[in-house]
C-alpha positions as CSV (number, residue, x, y, z in Angstrom):
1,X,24.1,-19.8,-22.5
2,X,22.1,-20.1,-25.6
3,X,19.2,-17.8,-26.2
4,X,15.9,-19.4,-25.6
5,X,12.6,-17.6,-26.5
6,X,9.9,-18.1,-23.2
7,X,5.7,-18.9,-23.8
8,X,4.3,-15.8,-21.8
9,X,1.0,-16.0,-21.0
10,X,-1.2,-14.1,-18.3
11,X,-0.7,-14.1,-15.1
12,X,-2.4,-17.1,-12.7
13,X,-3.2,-17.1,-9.3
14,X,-1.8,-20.4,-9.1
15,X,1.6,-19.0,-10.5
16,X,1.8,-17.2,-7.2
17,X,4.0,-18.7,-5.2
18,X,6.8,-19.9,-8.1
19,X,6.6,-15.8,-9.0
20,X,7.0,-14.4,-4.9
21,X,9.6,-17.2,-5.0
22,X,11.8,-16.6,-7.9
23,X,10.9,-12.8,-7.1
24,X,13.3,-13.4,-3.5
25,X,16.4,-15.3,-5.5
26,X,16.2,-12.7,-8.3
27,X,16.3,-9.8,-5.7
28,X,19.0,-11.3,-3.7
29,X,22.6,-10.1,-5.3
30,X,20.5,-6.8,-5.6
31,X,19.7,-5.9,-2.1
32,X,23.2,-7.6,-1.3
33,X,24.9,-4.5,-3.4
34,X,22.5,-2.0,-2.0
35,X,23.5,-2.6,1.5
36,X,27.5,-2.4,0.4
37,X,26.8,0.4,-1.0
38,X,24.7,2.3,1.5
39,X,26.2,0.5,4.3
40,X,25.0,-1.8,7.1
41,X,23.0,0.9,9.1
42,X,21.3,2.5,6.6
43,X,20.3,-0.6,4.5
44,X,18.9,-2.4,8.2
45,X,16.8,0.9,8.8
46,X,15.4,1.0,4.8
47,X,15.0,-3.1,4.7
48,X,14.9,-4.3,8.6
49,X,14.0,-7.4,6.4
50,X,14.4,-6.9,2.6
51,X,12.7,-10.6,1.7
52,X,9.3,-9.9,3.9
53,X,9.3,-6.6,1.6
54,X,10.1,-7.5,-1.2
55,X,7.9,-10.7,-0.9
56,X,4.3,-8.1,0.0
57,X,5.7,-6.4,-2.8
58,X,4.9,-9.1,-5.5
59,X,2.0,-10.1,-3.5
60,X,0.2,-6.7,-4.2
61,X,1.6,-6.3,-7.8
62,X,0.0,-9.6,-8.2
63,X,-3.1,-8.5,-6.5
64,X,-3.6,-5.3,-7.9
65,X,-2.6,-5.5,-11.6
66,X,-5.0,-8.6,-12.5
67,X,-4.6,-8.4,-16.0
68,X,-1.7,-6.4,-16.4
69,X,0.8,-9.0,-15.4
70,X,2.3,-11.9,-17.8
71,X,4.6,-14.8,-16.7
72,X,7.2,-16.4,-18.9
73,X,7.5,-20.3,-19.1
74,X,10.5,-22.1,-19.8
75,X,10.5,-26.2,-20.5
76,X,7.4,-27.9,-19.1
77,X,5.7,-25.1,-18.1
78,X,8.2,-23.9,-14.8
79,X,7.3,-20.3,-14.5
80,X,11.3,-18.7,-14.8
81,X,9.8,-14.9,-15.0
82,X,7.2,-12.5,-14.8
83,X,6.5,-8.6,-15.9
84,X,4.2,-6.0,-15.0
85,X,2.9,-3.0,-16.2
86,X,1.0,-0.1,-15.2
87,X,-0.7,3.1,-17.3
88,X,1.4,5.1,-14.8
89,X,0.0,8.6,-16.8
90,X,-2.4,8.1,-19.0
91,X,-2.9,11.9,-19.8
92,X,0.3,12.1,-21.0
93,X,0.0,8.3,-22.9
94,X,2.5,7.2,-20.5
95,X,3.3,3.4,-19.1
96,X,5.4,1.8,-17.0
97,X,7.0,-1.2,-16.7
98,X,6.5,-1.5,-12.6
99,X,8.3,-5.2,-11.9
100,X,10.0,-7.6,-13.8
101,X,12.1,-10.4,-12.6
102,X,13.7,-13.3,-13.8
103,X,14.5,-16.4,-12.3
104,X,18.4,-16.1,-10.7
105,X,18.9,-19.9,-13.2
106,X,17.7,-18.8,-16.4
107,X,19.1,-15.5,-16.4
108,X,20.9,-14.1,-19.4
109,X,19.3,-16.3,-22.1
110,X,17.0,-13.9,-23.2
111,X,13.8,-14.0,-20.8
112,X,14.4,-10.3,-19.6
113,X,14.8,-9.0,-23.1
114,X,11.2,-11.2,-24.1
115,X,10.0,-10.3,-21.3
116,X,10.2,-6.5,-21.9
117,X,9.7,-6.7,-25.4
118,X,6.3,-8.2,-24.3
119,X,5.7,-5.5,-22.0
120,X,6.2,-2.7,-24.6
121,X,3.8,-4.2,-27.1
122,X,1.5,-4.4,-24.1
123,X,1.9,-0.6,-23.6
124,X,1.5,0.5,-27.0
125,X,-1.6,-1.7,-27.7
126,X,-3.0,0.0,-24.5
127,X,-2.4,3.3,-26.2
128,X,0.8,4.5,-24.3
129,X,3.3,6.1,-26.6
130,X,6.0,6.4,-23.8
131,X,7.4,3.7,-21.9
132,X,9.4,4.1,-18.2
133,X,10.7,1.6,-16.4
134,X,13.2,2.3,-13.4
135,X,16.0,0.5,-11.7
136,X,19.1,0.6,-9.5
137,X,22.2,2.3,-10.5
138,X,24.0,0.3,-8.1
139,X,26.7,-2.6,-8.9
140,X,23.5,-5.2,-7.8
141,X,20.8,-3.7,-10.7
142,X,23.7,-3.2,-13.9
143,X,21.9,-6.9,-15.6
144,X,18.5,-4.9,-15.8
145,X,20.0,-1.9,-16.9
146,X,21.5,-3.6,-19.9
147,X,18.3,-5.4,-20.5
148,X,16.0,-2.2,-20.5
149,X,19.5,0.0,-22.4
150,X,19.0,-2.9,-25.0
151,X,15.1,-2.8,-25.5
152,X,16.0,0.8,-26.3
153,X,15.4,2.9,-22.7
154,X,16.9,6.2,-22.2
155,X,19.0,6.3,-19.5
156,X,18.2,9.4,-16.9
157,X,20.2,9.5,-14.0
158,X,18.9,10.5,-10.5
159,X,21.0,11.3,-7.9
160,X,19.3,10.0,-4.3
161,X,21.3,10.6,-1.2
162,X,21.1,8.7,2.2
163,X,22.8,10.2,5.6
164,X,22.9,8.7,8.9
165,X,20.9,11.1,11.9
């Protein structure tokens, strides 16, 4: 797909349901790889249902980060993404990108990359001098890993372990 460069503009409560709704087709192939790779059981016991979650999840990022979350038009105005950030530790000029998500149909043509670019000048402009954003290491999370490995993120690995009891 060719590269196409988004209008991002602040965040509208009107924007709220295309965002929770994009938020649920974006997540999809995501939780889908989480619960190959931690299995059935474990996945049902973390996400009994992933989409209520994951939609209450946008719904407070929405609600709690007025200001500090920016949507990404494509076309005539059809909202196809959305980022948020966070001055996660502000005594150590650190911030975070906490969400981002693009639409599952405009996906790699550049709205990620825009979108975090966005969100970095955001950060710096608010002071920050570090930036952390985190993500999946699973099969399901490897698109925003390339997208946050291209803005220029250090990759740390983590190692988190689940057991059935």
């Amino acid at each position: 797909m060719e590269p196409i460069q988004p209008r991002i503009r602040p965040f509208d409560k009107l924007d709220a349901d295309a965002v929770v709704g994009l938020s649920l087709r974006a997540w999809a192939p995501a939780y889908a790889s989480l619960e190959r790779v931690l299995g059935s059981e474990i996945f049902r016991r973390q996400h009994p249902d992933w989409r209520e979650d994951q939609r209450r999840a946008v719904e407070d990022v929405l609600a709690v980060k007025k200001g500090n979350v920016w949507v990404a038009e494509a076309g005539a105005g059809t909202v196809v993404g959305f980022v948020a950030v966070e001055l996660h530790h502000p005594e150590r000029d650190m911030g975070e990108i906490s969400i981002l998500g693009v639409d599952p149909d405009q996906q790699g043509v550049g709205i990620g990359t825009a979108l975090t670019e966005f969100a970095l000048e955001r950060l710096k402009d608010a002071g920050m001098r570090v930036a952390m954003v985190e993500t999946g290491g699973d099969p399901g999370h490897a698109a925003a890993r390339r997208t946050y490995e291209k803005a220029g993120y250090v990759h740390l690995p983590i190692a988190r372990y689940f057991k059935n009891l």
